[in-house]
C-alpha positions in Angstrom: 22.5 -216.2 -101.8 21.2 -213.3 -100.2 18.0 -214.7 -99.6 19.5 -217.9 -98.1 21.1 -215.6 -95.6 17.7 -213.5 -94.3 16.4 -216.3 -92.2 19.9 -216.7 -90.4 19.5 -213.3 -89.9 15.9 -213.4 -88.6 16.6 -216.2 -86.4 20.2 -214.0 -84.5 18.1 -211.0 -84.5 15.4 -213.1 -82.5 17.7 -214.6 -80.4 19.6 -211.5 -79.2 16.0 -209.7 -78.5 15.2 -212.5 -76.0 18.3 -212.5 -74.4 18.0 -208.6 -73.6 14.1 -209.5 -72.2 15.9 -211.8 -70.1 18.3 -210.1 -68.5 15.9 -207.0 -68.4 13.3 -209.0 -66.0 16.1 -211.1 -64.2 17.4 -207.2 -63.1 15.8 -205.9 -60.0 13.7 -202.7 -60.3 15.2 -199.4 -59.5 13.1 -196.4 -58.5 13.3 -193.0 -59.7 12.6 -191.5 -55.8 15.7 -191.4 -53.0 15.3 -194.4 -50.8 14.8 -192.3 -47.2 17.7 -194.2 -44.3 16.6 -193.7 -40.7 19.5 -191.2 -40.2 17.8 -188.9 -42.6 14.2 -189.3 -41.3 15.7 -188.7 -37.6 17.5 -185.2 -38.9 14.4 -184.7 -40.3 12.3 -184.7 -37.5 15.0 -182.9 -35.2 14.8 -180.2 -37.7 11.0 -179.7 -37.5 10.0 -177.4 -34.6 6.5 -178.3 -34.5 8.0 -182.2 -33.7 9.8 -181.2 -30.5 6.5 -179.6 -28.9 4.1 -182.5 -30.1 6.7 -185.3 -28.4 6.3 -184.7 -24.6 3.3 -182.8 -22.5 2.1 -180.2 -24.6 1.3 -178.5 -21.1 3.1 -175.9 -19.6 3.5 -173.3 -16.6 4.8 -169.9 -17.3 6.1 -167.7 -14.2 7.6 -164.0 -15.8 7.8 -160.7 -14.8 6.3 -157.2 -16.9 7.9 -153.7 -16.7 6.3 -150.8 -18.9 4.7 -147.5 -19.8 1.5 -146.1 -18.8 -0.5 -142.9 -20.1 -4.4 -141.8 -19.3 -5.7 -139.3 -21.2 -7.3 -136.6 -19.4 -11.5 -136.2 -19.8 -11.5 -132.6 -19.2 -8.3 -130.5 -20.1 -9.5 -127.0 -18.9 -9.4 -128.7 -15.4 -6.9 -131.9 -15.5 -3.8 -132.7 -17.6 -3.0 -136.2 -19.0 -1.4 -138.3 -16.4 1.5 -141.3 -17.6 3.9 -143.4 -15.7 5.4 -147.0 -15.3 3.4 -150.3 -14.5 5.6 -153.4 -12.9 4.2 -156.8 -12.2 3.9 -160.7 -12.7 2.2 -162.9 -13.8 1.7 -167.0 -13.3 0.2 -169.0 -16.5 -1.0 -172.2 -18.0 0.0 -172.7 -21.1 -1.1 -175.2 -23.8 0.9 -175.6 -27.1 -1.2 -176.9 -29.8 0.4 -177.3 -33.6 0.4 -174.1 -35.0 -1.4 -171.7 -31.9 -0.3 -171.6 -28.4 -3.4 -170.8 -25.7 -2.4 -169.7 -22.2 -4.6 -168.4 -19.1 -3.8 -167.0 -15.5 -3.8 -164.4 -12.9 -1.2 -161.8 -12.4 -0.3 -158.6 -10.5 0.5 -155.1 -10.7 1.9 -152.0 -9.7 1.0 -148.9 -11.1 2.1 -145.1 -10.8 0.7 -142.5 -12.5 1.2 -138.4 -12.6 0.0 -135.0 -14.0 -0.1 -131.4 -14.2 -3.3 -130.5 -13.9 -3.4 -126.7 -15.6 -3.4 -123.1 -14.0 -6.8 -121.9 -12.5 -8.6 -125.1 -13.0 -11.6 -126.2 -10.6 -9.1 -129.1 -9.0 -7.4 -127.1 -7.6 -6.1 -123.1 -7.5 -3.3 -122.6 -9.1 -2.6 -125.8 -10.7 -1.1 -128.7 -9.1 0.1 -132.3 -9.7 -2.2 -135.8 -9.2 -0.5 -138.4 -8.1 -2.5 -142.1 -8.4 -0.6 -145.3 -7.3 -2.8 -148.7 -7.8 -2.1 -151.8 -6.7 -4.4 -154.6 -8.5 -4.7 -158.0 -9.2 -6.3 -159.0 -12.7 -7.0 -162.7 -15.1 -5.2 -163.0 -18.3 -5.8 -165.3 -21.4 -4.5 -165.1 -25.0 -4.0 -167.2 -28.0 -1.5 -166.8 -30.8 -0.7 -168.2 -33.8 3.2 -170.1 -34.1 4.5 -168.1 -37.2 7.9 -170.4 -37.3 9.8 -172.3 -34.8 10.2 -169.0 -32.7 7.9 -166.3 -33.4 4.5 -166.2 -32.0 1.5 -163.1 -32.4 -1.9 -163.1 -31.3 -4.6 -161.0 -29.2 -4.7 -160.4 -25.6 -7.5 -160.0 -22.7 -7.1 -158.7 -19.1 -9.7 -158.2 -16.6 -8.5 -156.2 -13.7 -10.1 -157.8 -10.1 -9.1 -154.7 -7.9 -9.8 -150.5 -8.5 -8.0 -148.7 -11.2 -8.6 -145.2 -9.4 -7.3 -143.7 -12.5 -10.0 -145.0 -14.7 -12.1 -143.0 -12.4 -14.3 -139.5 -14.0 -13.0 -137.8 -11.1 -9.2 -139.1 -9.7 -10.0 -138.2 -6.2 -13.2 -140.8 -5.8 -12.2 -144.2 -4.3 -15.2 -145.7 -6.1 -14.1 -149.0 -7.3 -13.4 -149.0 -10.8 -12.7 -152.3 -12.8 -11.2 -152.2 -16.1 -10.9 -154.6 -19.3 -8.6 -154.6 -21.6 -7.8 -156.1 -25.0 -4.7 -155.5 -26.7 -2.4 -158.2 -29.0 1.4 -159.5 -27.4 4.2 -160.3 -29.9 6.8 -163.1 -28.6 10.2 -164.7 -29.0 10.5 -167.3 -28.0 13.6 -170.3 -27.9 14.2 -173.3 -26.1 17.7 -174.7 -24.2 16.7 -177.0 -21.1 13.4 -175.1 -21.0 11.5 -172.7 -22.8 12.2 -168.9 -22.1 10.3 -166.1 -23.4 10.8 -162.0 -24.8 7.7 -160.7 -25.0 6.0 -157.1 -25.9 2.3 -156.4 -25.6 0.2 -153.2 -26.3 -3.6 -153.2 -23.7 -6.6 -151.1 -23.8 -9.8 -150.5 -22.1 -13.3 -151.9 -23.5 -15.2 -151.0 -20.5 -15.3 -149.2 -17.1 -14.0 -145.4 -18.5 -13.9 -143.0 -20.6 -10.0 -141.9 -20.6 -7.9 -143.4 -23.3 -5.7 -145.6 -21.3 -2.4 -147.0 -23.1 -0.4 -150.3 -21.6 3.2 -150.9 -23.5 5.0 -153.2 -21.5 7.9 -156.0 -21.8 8.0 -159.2 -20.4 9.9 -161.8 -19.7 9.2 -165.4 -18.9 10.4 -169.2 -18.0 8.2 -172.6 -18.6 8.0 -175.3 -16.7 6.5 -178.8 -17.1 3.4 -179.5 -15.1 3.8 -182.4 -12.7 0.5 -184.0 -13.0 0.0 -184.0 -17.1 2.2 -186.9 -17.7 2.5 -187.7 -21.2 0.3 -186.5 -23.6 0.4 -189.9 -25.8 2.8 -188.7 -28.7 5.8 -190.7 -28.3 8.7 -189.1 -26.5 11.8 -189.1 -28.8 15.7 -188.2 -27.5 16.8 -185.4 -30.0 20.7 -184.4 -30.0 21.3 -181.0 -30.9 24.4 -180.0 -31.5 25.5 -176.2 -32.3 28.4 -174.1 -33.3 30.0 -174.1 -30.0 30.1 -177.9 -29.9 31.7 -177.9 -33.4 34.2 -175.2 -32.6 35.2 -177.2 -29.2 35.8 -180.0 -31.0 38.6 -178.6 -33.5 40.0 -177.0 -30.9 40.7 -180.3 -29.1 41.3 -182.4 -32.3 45.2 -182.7 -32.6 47.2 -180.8 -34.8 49.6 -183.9 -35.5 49.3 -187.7 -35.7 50.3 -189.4 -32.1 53.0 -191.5 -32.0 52.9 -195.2 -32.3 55.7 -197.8 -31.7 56.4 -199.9 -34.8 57.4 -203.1 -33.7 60.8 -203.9 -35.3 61.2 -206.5 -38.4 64.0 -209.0 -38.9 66.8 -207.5 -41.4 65.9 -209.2 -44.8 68.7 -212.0 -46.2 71.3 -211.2 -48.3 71.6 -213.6 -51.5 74.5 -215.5 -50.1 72.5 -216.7 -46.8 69.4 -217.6 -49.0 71.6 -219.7 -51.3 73.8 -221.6 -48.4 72.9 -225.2 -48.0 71.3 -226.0 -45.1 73.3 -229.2 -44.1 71.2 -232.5 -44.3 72.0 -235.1 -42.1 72.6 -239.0 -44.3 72.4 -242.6 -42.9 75.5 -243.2 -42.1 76.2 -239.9 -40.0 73.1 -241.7 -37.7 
């Protein structure tokens, strides 16, 4: 008997298996990865800082202003001291943001005053007295730096000075003209509302044109501004919303506390069980 009831067995066994291939290949595939919705690639890209300078222009114009400290060292101490004071100025720039390095050129101005004690007895002048240098000069600048994040940027620096630097001079009481270049390297913050803005510090020193050791530490701050006549750089230009902590806070605070009122319209009382079973009187034939 038992081997009567193998092939029924068999044949169920069979049967079952093709009705689980059959449902398997009637199923529709499902993938082990996160299907990516356009709300999540758009927060994605509004995320990504690098995506919000390669959408417009990548052009810019840079107008800031430089405050700082100044020191020369002194070539001969027996006769001259060390002179140091504060530099001002400004500067107008071209900017060019790239993916990961921003490159920027220009011309600039500044205002420089200088002083020193010069010691006791020396050849200057009897007695010891004080130099006083002020220079006025107009100089080029370029850099490039590299984009370390969305708001930090380092690179080098170089500054050729067009005008006299009369405290780059061996003696300080020559006029000779005396042009200096520097190199140094800038550091900058910088952060972005309805334009860029900038917080800058940069360090200079001469390559040429003297032999003092001349320090520049200054500070700067700047503004950007699109240039009229770049137009679009052929990325397409995409609307990003941005919204911040203020925003959010704003709107709980005007969010009510409690639900508004609403009129309810009014509903007919229900029927008691005596007016549901009273006859409704039905007119007969002969009443017509």
């Amino acid at each position: 008997m038992k081997l009567l009831k193998m092939p029924h067995r068999i044949f169920h066994v069979f049967g079952f298996s093709l009705f689980l291939l059959s449902q398997a290949q009637a199923a529709p595939l499902r993938s082990w990865k996160k299907p990516v919705t356009p709300e999540v690639d758009s927060r994605r890209e509004s995320q990504d800082w690098r995506f919000q300078d390669q959408a417009g222009s990548p052009w810019r114009i840079l107008i800031g202003a430089d405050a700082g400290y100044v020191t020369y060292g002194s070539l001969n101490a027996a006769n001259e001291g060390s002179k140091s004071g504060y530099a001002l100025g400004g500067r107008a720039l071209v900017a060019y943001y790239g993916y990961s390095m921003v490159a920027e050129a220009g011309v600039g101005g500044a205002f420089i005053s200088v002083k020193g004690q010069n010691p006791s007895g020396s050849i200057l002048c009897a007695g010891g007295c004080t130099d006083s240098i002020l220079t006025k000069i107009p100089f080029l600048d370029a850099s490039l730096r590299y984009r370390f994040g969305r708001y930090l940027q380092f690179g080098p620096e170089f500054q050729y000075n067009l005008g006299s630097d009369f405290a780059l001079n061996t003696d300080v009481n020559s006029g000779r003209s005396n042009q200096g270049m520097f190199v140094g390297a800038q550091v900058v913050h910088e952060w972005e509302r309805e334009r860029k803005f900038r917080l800058g510090a940069r360090w200079l020193t001469p390559i040429s044109g003297t032999s003092r050791t001349v320090h520049q530490l200054q500070a700067f701050f700047q503004m950007a501004f699109d240039l009229p006549f770049t137009g679009s750089s052929g990325r397409p230009e995409r609307t990003l919303e941005q919204v911040s902590e203020e925003d959010l806070d704003r709107a709980s605070y005007s969010t009510p506390k409690s639900s508004l009122p609403m009129s309810i319209p009014e509903t007919e009382p229900p029927q008691t069980t005596e007016e549901a079973l009273e006859p409704v009187p039905v007119p007969t034939p002969a009443e017509e």
